[in-house]
mmJSON file of the N, C-alpha and C atoms, coordinates in Angstrom:
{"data_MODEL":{"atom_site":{
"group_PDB":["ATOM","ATOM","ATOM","ATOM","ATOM","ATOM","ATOM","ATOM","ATOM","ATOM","ATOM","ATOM","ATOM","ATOM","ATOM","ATOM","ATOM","ATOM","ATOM","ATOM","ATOM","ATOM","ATOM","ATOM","ATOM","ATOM","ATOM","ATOM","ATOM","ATOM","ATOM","ATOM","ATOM","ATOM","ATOM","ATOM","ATOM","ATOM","ATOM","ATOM","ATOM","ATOM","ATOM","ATOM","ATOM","ATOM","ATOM","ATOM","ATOM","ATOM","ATOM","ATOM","ATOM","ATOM","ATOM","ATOM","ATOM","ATOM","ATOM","ATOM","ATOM","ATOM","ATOM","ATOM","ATOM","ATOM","ATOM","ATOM","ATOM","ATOM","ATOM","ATOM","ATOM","ATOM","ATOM","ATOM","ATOM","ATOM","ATOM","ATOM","ATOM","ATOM","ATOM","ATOM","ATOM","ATOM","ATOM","ATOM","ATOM","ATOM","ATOM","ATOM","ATOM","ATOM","ATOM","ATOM","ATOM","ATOM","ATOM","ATOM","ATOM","ATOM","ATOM","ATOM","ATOM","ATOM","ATOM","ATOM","ATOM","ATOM","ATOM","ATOM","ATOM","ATOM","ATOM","ATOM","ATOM","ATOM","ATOM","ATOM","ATOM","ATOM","ATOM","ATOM","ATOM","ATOM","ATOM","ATOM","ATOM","ATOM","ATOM","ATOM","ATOM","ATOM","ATOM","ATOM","ATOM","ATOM","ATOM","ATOM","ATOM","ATOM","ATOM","ATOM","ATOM","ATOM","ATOM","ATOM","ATOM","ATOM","ATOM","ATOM","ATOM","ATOM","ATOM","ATOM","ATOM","ATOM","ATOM","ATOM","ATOM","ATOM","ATOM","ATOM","ATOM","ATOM","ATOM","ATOM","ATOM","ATOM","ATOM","ATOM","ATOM","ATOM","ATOM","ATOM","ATOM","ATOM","ATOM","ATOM","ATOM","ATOM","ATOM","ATOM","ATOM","ATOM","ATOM","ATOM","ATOM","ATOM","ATOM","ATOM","ATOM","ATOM","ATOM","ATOM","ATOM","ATOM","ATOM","ATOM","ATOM","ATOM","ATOM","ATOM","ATOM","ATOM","ATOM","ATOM","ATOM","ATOM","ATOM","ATOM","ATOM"],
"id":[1,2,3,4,5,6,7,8,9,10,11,12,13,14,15,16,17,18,19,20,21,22,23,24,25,26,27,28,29,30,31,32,33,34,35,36,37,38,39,40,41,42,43,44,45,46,47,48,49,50,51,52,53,54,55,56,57,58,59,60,61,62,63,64,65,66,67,68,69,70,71,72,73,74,75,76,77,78,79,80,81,82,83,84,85,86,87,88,89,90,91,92,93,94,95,96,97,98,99,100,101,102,103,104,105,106,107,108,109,110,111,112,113,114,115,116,117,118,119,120,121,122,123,124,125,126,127,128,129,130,131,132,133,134,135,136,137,138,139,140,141,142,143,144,145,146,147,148,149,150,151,152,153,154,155,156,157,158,159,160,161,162,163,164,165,166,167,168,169,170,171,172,173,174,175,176,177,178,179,180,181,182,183,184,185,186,187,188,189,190,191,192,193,194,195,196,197,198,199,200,201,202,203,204,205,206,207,208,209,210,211,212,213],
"type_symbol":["N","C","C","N","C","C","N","C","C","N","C","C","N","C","C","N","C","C","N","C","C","N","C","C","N","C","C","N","C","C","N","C","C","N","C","C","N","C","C","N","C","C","N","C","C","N","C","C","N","C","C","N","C","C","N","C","C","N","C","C","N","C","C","N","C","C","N","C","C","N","C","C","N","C","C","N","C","C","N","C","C","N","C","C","N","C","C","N","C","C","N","C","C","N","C","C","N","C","C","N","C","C","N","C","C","N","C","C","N","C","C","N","C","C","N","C","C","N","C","C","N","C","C","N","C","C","N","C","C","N","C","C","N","C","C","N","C","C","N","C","C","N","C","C","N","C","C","N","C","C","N","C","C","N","C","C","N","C","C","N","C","C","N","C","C","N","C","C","N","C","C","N","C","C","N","C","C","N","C","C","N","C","C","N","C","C","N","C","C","N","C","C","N","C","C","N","C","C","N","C","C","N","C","C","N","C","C","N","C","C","N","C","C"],
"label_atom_id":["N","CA","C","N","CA","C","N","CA","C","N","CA","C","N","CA","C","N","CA","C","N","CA","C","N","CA","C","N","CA","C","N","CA","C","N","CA","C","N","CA","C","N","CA","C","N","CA","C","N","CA","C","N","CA","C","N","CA","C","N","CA","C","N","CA","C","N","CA","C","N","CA","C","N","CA","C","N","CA","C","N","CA","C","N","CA","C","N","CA","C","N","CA","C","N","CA","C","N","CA","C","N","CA","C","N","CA","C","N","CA","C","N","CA","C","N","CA","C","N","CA","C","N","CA","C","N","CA","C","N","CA","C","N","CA","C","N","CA","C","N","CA","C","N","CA","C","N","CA","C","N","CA","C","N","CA","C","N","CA","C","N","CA","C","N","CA","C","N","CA","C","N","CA","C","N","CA","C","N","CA","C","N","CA","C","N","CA","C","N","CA","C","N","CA","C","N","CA","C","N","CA","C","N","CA","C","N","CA","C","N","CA","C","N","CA","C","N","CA","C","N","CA","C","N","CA","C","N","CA","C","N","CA","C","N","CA","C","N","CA","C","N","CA","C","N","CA","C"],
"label_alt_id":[null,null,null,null,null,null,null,null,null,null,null,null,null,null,null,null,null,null,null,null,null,null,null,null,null,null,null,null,null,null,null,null,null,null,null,null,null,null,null,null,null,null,null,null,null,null,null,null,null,null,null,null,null,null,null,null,null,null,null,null,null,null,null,null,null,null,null,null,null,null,null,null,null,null,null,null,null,null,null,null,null,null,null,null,null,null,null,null,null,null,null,null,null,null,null,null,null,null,null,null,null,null,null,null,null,null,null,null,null,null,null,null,null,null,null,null,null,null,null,null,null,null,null,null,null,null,null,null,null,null,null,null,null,null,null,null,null,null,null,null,null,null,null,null,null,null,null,null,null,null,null,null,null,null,null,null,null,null,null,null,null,null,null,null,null,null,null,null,null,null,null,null,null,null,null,null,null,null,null,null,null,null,null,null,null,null,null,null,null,null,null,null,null,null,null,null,null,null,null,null,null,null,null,null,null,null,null,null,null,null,null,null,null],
"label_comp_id":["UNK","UNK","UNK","UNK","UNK","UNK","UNK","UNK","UNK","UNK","UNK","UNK","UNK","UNK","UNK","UNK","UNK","UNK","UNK","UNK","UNK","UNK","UNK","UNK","UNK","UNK","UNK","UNK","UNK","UNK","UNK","UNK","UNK","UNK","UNK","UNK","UNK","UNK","UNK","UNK","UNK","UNK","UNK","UNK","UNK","UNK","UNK","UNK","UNK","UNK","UNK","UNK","UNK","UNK","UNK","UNK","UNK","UNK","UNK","UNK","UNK","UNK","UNK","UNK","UNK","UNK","UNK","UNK","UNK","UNK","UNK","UNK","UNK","UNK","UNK","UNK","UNK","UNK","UNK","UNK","UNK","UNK","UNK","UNK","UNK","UNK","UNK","UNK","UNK","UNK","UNK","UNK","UNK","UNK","UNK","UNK","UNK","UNK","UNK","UNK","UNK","UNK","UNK","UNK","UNK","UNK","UNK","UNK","UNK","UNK","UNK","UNK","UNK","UNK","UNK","UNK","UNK","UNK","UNK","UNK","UNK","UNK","UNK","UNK","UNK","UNK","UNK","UNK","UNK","UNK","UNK","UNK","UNK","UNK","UNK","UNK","UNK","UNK","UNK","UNK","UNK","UNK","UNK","UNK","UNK","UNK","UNK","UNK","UNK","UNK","UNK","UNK","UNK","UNK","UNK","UNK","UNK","UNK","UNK","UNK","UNK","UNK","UNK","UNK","UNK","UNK","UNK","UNK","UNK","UNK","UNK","UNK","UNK","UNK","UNK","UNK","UNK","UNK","UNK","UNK","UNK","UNK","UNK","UNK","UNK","UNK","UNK","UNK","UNK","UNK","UNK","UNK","UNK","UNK","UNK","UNK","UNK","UNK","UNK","UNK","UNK","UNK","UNK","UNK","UNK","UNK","UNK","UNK","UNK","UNK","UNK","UNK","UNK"],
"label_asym_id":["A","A","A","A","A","A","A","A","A","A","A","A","A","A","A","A","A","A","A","A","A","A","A","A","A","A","A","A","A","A","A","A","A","A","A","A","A","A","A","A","A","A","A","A","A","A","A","A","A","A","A","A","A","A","A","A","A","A","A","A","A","A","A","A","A","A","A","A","A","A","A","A","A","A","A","A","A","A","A","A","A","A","A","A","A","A","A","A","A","A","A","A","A","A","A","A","A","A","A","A","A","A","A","A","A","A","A","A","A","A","A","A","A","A","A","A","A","A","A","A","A","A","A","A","A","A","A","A","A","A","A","A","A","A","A","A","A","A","A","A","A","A","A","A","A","A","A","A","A","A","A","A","A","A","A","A","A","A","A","A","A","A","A","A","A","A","A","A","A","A","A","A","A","A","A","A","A","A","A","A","A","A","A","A","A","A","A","A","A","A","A","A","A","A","A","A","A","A","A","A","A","A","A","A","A","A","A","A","A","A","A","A","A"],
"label_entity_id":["1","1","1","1","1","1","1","1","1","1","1","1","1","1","1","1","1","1","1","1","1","1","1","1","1","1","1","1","1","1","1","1","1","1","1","1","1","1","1","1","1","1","1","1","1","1","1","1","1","1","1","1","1","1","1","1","1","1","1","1","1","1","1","1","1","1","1","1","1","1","1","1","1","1","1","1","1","1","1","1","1","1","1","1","1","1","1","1","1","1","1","1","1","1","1","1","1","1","1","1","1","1","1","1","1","1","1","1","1","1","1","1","1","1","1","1","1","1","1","1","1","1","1","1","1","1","1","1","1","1","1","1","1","1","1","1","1","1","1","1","1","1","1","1","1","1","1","1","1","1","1","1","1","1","1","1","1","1","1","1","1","1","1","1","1","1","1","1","1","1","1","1","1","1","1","1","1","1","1","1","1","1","1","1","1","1","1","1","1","1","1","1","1","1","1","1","1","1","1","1","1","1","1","1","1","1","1","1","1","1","1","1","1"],
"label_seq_id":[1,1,1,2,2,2,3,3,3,4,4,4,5,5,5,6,6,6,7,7,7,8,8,8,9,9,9,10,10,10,11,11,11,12,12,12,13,13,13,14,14,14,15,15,15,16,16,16,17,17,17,18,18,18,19,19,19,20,20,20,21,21,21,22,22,22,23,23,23,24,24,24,25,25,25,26,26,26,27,27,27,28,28,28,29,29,29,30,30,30,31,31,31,32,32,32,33,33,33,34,34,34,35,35,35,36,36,36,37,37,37,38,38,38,39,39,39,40,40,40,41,41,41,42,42,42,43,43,43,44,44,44,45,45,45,46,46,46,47,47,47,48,48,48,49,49,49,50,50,50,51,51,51,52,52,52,53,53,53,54,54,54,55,55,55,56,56,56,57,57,57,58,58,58,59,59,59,60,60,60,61,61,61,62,62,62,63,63,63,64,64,64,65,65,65,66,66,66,67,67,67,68,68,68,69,69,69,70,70,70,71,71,71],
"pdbx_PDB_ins_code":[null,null,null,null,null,null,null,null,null,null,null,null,null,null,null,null,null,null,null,null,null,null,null,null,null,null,null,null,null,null,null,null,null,null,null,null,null,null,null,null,null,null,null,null,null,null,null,null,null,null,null,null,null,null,null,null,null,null,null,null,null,null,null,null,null,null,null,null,null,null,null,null,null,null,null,null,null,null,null,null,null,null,null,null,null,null,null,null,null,null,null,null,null,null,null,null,null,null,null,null,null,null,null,null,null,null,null,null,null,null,null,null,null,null,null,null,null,null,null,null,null,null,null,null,null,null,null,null,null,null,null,null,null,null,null,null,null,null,null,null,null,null,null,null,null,null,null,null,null,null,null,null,null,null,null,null,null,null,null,null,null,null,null,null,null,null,null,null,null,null,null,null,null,null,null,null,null,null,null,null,null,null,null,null,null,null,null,null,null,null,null,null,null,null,null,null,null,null,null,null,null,null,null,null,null,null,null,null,null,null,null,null,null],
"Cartn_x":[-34.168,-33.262,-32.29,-30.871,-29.912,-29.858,-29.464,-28.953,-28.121,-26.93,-26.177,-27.212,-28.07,-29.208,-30.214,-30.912,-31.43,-30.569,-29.138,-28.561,-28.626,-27.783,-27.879,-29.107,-30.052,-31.143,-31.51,-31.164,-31.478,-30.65,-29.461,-28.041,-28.706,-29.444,-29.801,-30.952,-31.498,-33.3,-32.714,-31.695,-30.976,-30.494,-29.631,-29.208,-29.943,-30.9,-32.008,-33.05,-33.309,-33.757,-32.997,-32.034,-31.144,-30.489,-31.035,-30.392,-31.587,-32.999,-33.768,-34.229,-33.84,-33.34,-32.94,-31.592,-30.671,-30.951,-31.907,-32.045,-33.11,-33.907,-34.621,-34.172,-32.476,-31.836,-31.36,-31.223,-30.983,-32.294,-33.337,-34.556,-35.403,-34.904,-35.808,-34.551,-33.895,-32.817,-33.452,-33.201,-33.922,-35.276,-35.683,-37.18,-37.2,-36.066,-36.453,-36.01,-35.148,-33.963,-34.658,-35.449,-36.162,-36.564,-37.214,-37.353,-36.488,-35.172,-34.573,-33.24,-33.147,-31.82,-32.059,-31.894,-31.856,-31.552,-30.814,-30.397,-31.369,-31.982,-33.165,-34.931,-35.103,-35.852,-36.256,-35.31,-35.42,-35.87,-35.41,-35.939,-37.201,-38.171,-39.203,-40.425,-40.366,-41.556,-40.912,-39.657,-38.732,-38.952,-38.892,-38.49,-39.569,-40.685,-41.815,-42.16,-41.918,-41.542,-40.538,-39.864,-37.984,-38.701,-39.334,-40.117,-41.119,-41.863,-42.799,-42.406,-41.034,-40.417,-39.338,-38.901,-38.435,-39.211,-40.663,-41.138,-41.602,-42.23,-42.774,-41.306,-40.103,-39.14,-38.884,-39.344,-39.059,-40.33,-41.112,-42.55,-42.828,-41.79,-42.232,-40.572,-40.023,-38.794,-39.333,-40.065,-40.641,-41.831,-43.018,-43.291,-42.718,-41.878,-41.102,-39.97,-39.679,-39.122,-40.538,-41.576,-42.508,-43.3,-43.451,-43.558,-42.89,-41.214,-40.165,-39.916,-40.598,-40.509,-41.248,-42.514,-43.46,-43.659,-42.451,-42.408,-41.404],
"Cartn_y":[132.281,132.608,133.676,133.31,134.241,135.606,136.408,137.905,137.897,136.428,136.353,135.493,134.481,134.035,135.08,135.891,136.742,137.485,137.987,138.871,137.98,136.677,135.689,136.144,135.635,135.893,136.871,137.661,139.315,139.433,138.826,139.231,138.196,136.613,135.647,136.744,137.407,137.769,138.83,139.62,141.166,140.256,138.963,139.008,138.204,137.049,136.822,137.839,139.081,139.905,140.833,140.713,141.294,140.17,139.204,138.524,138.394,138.267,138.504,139.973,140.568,141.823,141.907,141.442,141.332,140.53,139.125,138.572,139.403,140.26,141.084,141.902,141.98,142.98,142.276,141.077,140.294,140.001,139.874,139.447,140.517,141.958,143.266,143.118,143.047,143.239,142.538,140.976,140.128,140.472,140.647,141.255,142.617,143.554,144.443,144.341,143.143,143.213,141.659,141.211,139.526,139.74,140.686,140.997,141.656,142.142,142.908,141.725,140.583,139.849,138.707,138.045,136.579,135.868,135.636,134.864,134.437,135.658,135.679,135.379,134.77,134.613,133.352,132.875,131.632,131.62,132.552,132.662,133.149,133.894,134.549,133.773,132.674,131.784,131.796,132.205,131.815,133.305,134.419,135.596,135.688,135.667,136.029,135.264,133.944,132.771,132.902,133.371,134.353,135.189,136.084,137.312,136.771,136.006,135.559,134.896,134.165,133.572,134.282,135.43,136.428,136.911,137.633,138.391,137.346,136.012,134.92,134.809,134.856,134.737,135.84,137.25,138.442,138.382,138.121,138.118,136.81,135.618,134.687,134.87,135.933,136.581,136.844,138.401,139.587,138.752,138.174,136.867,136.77,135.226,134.96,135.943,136.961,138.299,138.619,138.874,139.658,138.174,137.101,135.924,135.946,135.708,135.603,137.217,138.419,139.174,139.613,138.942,138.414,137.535,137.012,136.044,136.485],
"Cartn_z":[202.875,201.786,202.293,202.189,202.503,201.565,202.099,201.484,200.11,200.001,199.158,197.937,198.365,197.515,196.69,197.67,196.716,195.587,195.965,195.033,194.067,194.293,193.155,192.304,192.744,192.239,190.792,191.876,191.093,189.917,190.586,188.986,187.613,188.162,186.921,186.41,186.832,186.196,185.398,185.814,184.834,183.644,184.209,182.801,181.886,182.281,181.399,180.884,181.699,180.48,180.17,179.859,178.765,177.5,177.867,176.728,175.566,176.249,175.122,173.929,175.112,174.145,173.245,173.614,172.167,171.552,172.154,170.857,170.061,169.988,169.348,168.297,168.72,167.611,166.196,166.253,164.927,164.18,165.284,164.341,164.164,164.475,163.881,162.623,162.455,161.049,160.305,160.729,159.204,159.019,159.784,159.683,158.684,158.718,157.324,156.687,156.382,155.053,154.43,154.907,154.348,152.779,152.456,151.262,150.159,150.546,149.917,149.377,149.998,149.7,149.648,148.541,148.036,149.401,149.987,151.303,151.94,152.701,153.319,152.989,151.853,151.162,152.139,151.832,152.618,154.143,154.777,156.193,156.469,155.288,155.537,156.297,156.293,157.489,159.058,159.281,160.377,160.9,160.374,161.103,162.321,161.546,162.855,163.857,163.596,164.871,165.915,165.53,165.914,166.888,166.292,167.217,168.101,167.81,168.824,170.02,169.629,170.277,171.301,170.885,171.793,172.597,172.523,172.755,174.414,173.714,174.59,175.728,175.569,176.51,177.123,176.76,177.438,178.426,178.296,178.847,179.997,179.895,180.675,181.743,181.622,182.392,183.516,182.599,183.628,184.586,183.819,184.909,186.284,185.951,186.353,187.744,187.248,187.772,189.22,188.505,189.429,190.176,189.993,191.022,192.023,192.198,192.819,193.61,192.97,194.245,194.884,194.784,195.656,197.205,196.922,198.047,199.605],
"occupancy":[1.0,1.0,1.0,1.0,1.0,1.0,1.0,1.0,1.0,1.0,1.0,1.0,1.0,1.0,1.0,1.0,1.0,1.0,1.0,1.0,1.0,1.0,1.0,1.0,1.0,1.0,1.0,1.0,1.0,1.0,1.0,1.0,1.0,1.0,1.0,1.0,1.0,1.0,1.0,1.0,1.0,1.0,1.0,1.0,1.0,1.0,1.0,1.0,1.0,1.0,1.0,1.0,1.0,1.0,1.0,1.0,1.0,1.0,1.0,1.0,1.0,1.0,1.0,1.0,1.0,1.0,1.0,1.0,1.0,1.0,1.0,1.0,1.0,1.0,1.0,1.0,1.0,1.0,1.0,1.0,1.0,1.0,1.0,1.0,1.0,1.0,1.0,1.0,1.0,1.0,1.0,1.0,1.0,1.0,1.0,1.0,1.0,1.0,1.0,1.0,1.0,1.0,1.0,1.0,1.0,1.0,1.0,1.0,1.0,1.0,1.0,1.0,1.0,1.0,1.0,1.0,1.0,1.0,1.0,1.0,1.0,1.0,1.0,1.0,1.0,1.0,1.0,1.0,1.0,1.0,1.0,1.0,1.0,1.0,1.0,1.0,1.0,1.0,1.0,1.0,1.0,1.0,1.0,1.0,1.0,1.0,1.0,1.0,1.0,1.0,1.0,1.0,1.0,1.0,1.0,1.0,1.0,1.0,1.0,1.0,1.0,1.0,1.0,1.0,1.0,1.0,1.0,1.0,1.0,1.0,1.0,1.0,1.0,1.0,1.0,1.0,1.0,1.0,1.0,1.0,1.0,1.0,1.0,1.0,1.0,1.0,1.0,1.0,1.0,1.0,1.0,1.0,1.0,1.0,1.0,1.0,1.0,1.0,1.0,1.0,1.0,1.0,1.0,1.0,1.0,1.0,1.0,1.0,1.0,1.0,1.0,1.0,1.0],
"B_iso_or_equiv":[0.0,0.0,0.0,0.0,0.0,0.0,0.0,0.0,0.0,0.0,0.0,0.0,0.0,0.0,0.0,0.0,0.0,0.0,0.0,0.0,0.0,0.0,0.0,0.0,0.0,0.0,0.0,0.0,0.0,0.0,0.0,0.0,0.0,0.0,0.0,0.0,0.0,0.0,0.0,0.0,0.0,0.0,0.0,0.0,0.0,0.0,0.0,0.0,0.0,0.0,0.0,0.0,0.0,0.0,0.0,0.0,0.0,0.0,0.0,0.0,0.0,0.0,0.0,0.0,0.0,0.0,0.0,0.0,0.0,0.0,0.0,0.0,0.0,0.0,0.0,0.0,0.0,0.0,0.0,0.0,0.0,0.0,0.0,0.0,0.0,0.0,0.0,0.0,0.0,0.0,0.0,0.0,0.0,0.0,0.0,0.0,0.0,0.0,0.0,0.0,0.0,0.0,0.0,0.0,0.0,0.0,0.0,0.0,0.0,0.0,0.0,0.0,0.0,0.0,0.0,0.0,0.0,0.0,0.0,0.0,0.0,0.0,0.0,0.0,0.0,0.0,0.0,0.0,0.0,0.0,0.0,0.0,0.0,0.0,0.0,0.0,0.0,0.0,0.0,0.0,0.0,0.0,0.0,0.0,0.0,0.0,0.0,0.0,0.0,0.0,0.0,0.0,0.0,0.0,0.0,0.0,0.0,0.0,0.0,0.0,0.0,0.0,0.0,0.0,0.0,0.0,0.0,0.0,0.0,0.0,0.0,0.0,0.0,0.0,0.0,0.0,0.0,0.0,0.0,0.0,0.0,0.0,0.0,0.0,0.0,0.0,0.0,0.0,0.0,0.0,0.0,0.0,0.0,0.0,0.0,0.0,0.0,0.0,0.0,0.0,0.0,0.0,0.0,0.0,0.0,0.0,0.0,0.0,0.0,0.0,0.0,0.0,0.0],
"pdbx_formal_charge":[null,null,null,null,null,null,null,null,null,null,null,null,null,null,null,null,null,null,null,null,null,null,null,null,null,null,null,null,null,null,null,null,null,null,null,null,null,null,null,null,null,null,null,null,null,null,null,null,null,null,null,null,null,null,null,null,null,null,null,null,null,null,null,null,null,null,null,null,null,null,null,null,null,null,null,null,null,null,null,null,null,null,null,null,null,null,null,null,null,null,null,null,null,null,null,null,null,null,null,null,null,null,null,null,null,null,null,null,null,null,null,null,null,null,null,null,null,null,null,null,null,null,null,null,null,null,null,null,null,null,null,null,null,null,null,null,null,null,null,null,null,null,null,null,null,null,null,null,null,null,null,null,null,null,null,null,null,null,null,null,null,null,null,null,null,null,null,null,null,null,null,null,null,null,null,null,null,null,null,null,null,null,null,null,null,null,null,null,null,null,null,null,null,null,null,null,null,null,null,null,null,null,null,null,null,null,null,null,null,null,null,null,null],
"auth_seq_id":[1,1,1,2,2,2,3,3,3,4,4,4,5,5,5,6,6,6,7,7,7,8,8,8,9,9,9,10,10,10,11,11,11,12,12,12,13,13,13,14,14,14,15,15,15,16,16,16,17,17,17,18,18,18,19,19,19,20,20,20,21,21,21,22,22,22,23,23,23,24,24,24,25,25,25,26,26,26,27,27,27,28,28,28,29,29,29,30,30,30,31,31,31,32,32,32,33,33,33,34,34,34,35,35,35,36,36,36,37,37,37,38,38,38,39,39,39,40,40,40,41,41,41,42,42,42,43,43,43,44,44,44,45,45,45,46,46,46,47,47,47,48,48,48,49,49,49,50,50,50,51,51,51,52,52,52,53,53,53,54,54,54,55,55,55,56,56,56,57,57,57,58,58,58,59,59,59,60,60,60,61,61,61,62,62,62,63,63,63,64,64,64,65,65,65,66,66,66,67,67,67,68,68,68,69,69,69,70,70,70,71,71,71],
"auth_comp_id":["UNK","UNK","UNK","UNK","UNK","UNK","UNK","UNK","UNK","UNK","UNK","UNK","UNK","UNK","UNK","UNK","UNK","UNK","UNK","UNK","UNK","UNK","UNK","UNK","UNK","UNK","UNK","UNK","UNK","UNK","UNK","UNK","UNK","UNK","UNK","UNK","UNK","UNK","UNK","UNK","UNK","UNK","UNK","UNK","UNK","UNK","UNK","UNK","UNK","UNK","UNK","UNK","UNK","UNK","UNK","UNK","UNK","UNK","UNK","UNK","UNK","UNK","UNK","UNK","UNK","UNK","UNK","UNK","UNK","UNK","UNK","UNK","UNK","UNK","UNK","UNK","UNK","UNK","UNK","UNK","UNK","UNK","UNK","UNK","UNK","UNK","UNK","UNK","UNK","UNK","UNK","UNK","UNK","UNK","UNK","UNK","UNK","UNK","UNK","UNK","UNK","UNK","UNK","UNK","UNK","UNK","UNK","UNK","UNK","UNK","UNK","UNK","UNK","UNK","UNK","UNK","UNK","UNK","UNK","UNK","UNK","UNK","UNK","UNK","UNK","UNK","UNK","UNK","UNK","UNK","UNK","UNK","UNK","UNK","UNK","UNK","UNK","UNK","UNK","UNK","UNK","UNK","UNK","UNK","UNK","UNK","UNK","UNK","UNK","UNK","UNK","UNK","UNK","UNK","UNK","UNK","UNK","UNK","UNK","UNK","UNK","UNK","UNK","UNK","UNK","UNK","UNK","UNK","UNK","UNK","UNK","UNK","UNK","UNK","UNK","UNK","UNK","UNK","UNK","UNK","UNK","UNK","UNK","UNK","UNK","UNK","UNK","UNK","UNK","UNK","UNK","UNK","UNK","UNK","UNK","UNK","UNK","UNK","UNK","UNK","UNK","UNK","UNK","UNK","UNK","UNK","UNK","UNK","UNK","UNK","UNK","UNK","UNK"],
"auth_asym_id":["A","A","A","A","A","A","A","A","A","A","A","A","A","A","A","A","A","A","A","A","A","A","A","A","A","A","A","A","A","A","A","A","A","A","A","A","A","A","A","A","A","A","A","A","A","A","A","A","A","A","A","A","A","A","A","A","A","A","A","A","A","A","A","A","A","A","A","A","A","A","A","A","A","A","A","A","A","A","A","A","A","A","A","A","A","A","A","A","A","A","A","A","A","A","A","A","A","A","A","A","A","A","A","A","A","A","A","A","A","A","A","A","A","A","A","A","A","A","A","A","A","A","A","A","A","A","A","A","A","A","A","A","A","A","A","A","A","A","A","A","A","A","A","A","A","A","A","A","A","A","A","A","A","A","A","A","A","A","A","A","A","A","A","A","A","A","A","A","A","A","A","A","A","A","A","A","A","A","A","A","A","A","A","A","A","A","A","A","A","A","A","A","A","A","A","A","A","A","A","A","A","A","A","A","A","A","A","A","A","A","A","A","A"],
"auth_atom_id":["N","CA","C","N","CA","C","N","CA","C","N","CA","C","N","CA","C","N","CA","C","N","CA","C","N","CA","C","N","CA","C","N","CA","C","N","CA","C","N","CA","C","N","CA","C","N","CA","C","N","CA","C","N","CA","C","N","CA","C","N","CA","C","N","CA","C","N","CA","C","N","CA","C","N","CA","C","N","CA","C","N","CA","C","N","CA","C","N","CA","C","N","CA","C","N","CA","C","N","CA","C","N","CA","C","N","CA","C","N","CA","C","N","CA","C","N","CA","C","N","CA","C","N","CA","C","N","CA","C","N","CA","C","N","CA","C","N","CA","C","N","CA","C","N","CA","C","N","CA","C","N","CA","C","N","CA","C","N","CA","C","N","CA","C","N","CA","C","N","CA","C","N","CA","C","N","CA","C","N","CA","C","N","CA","C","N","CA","C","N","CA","C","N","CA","C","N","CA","C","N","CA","C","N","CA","C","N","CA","C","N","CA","C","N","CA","C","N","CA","C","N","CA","C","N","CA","C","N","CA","C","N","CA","C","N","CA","C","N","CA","C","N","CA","C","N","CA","C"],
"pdbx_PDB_model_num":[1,1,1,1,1,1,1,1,1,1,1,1,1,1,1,1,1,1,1,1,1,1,1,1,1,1,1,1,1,1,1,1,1,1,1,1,1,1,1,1,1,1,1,1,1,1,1,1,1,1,1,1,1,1,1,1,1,1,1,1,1,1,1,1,1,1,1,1,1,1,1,1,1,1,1,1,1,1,1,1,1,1,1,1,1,1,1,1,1,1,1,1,1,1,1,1,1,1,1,1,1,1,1,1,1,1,1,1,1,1,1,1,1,1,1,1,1,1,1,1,1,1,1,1,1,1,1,1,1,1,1,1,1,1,1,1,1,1,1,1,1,1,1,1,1,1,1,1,1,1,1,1,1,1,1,1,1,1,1,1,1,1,1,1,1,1,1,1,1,1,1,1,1,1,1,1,1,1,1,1,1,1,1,1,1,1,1,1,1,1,1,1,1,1,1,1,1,1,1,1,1,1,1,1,1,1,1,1,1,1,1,1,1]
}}}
């Protein structure tokens, strides 16, 4: 693997875990406002699937991340 491959590398894994991040910041919101606004009533089976589902993509990153700099 070339020098310019690993950087590659390195720049996809920063910005895949930074994107689950942020997805964390919309679903800690609906997550405290689910009860307070008619809208969201509707989403209250969805929020915590949202989160599990972030949390499961931040976690199969860092994985992912610590496999690959292993090798």
């Amino acid at each position: 693997m070339t020098n310019i491959e690993k950087m590659w590398l390195i720049v996809l894994l920063i910005v895949a875990l930074i994107v689950p991040i942020f997805g964390l910041i919309p679903v800690v919101y609906l997550f405290t406002k689910r009860r307070s606004t008619l809208y969201f009533i509707a989403l209250n089976g969805w929020i915590p699937g949202a989160i599990v589902l972030q949390i499961f993509y931040l976690i199969s990153v860092i994985v992912i991340g610590w496999i690959v700099s292993l090798q």
